[in-house]
N, C-alpha and C positions, 0 to 999 in steps of 0.2 A: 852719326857715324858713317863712313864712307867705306864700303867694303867692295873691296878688290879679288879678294882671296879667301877660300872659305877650308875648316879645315874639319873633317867631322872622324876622330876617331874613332874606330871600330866599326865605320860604315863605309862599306863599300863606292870609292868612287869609279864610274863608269865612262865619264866623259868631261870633258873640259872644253869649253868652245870659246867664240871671243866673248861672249857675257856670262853665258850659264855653264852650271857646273851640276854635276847632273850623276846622282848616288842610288844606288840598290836600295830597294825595301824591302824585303821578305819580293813579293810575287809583282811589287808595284816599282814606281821611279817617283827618288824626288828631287824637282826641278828646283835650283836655287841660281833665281837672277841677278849678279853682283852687279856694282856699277862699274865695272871695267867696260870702257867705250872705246872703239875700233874708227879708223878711219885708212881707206885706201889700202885696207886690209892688213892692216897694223896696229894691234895692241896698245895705246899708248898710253906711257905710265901714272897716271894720276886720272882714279875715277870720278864719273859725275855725280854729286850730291842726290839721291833721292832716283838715280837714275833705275834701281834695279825695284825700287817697290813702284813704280808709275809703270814698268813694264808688265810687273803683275798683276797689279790690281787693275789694267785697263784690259789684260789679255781675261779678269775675272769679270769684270764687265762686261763684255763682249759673248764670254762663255752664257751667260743669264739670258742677257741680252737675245743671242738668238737661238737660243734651247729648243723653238717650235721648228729650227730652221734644219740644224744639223746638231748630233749628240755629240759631247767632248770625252775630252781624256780625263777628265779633274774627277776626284774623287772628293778631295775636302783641303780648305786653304788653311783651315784653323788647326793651327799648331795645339790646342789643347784636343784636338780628337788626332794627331798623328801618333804612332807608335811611339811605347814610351820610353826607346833607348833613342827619340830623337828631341825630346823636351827639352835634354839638358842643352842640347844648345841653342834655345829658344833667339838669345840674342844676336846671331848668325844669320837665322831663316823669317824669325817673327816679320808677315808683312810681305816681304819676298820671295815667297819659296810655295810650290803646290805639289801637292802629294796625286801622282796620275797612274794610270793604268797603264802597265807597259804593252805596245803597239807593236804589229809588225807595219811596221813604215812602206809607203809608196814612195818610190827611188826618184818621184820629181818633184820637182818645184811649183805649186798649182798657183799660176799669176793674173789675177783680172786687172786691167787695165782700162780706165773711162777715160784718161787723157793722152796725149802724146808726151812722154817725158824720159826722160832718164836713158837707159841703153834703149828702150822702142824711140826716142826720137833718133838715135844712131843711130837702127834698124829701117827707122823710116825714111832719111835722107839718103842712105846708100842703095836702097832698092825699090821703094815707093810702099813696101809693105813691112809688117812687123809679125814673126816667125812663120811668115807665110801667108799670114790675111792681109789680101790685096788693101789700100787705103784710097780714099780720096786725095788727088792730086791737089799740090799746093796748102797744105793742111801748115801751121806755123808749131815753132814748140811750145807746148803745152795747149795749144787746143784740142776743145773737146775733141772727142770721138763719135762719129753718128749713133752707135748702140758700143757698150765696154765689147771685150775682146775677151778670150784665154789665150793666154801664150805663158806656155810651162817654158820650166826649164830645167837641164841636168842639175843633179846636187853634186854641185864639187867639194872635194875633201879640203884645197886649196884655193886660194883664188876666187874669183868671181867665177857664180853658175851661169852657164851657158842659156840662151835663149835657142828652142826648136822650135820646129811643129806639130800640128799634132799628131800627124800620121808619125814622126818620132817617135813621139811621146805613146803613141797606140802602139807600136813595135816594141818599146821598154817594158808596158805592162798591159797589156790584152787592151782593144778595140772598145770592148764592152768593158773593162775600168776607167781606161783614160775619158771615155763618153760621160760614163761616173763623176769625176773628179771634175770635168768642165763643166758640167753643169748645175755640180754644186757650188762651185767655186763663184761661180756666178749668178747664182740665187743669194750667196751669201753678201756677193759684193752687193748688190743693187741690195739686200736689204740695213746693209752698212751704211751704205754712200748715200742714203734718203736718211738714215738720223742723222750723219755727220750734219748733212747739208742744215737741218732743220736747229746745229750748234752752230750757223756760219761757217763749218770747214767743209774746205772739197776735199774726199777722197778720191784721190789721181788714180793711184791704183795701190795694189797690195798683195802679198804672198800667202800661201796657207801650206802647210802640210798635215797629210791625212795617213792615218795608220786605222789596222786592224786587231777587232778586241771582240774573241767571241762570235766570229761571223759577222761584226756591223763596222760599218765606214764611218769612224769620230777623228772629228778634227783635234789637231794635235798641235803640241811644239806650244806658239804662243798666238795670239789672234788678235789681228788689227794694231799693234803696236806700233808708236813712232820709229821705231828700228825694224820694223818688217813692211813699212804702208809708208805712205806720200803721202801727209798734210797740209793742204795748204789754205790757209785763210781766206775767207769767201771776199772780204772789202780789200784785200789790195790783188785781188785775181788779174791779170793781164794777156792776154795771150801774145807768143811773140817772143818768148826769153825764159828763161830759170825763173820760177816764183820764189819767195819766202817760202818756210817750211816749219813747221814744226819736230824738229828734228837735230841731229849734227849738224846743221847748216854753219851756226858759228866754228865748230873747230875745221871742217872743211873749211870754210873760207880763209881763217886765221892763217892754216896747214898753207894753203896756197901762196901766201906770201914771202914764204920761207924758201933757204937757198936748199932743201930737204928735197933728194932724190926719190924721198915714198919708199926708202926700205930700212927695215930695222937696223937699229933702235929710232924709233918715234921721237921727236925732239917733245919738251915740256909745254905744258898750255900756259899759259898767265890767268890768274886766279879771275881777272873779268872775262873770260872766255869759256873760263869752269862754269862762274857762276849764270852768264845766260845761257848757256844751252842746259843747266840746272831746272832756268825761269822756263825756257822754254818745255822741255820734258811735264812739267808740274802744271804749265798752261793747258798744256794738251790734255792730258788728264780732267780736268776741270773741265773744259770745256763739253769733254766730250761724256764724262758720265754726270755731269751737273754739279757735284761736290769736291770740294777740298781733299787733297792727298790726306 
């Protein structure tokens, strides 16, 4: 079943974003990742098969994973220990959905970066540096980075988040949190990007958002997913150009061929376009916690 749309009578919903949908629980929140898949920041109408349980079960991977490193939001994934006016809609959430502690959110974007890609390679062409940290001259896109980087950014309501600096980013939320947040941000990358690497994927880079619960700083929202992180396969790496991805990469590219100005309504995908970036989602997963979706 391919779910776009989720509808949970009697429970509060709180938020709708371009994947998750996101309900009241008595004092907690619960996260439900549909497979509604976004491109160029448009919604577009037909979801990806398997796309919203590979974002959960790898952001629940992840959570395990680095437990020693930083505490999470999760409370429990198993539908049979959530609240039991939320059972009945077992066939909505089973699988894709985590029951979390609700956070007061830090208002940035916390982004470690090992490679040059994406907006830091535009950051990096136009100034020689990316939200501030100076770079080595002559660096190609997607090569490495001498040691990863932090460069936050604003959370936009619309649109693409802005890339700052840190001293921005210290001005938005105190000196001594922002110092917090980068240096988590980057204990967590580097202990990411040495499993990836040890599945064949590079982690390029990747996003986190962190909230407060109780006086402690846990990572929040979703962790290390194809849709918040840059994978790319270790055996076709090249430095020099856009890599393969594990990721949207096919409906991006697809989307590019089209006479489609990028604003709504989204034109339709062709079912071999659903179904690899389906393969791909489902790869990534696999590869990276070792087992089958």
């Amino acid at each position: 079943m391919v779910l776009t749309s989720t509808e949970l009578p009697g429970i509060e919903r709180v938020a709708t974003g371009k994947v998750r949908d996101i309900y009241r629980v008595g004092d907690n929140l619960l996260f439900i990742a549909t497979d509604r898949i976004s491109a160029f920041d448009c919604i577009l109408p037909q979801g990806i098969p398997d796309k919203g349980r590979v974002l959960t079960q790898m952001s629940l991977f992840w959570f395990d994973y680095l437990r020693d490193v930083v505490a999470n939001h999760l409370i429990t994934a198993d539908v049979n220990e959530y609240p039991d006016e939320l059972k009945k809609f077992r066939t909505q959430i089973e699988g894709r959905s985590m029951l979390v502690k609700r956070c007061r959110m830090e208002p940035v974007e916390c982004v470690a970066r090992g490679y040059v890609s994406g907006s830091g390679w535009k950051d990096y062409r136009a100034t020689g540096m990316i939200c501030g940290i100076p770079l080595p001259a002559g660096l190609k896109e997607s090569d490495k980075l001498p040691e990863p980087i932090f460069t936050p950014a604003t959370k936009a309501e619309t649109g693409h988040d802005e890339n700052v600096s840190f001293e921005t980013a210290a001005k938005t939320v105190g000196r001594e949190t922002a110092a917090m947040l980068r240096d988590l941000t980057l204990r967590i990358y580097k202990r990411a990007s040495e499993h990836a690497e040890s599945r064949g994927i590079i982690l390029a880079d990747t996003k986190f958002e962190f909230g407060w619960h109780s006086g402690t700083l846990l990572l929040a929202d979703e962790a290390l997913t194809p849709d918040s992180s840059r994978y790319w396969p270790r055996d076709t790496y090249k430095p020099g150009g856009a890599q393969k991805s594990f990721d949207k990469q096919f409906v991006r590219d697809y989307l590019e061929t089209l006479d489609w100005d990028k604003r709504p309504p989204a034109p339709p995908l062709p079912a071999e376009v659903i179904e690899k970036t389906a393969d791909k989602y489902r790869e990534a997963y696999k590869r990276i916690a070792g087992r089958d979706l």
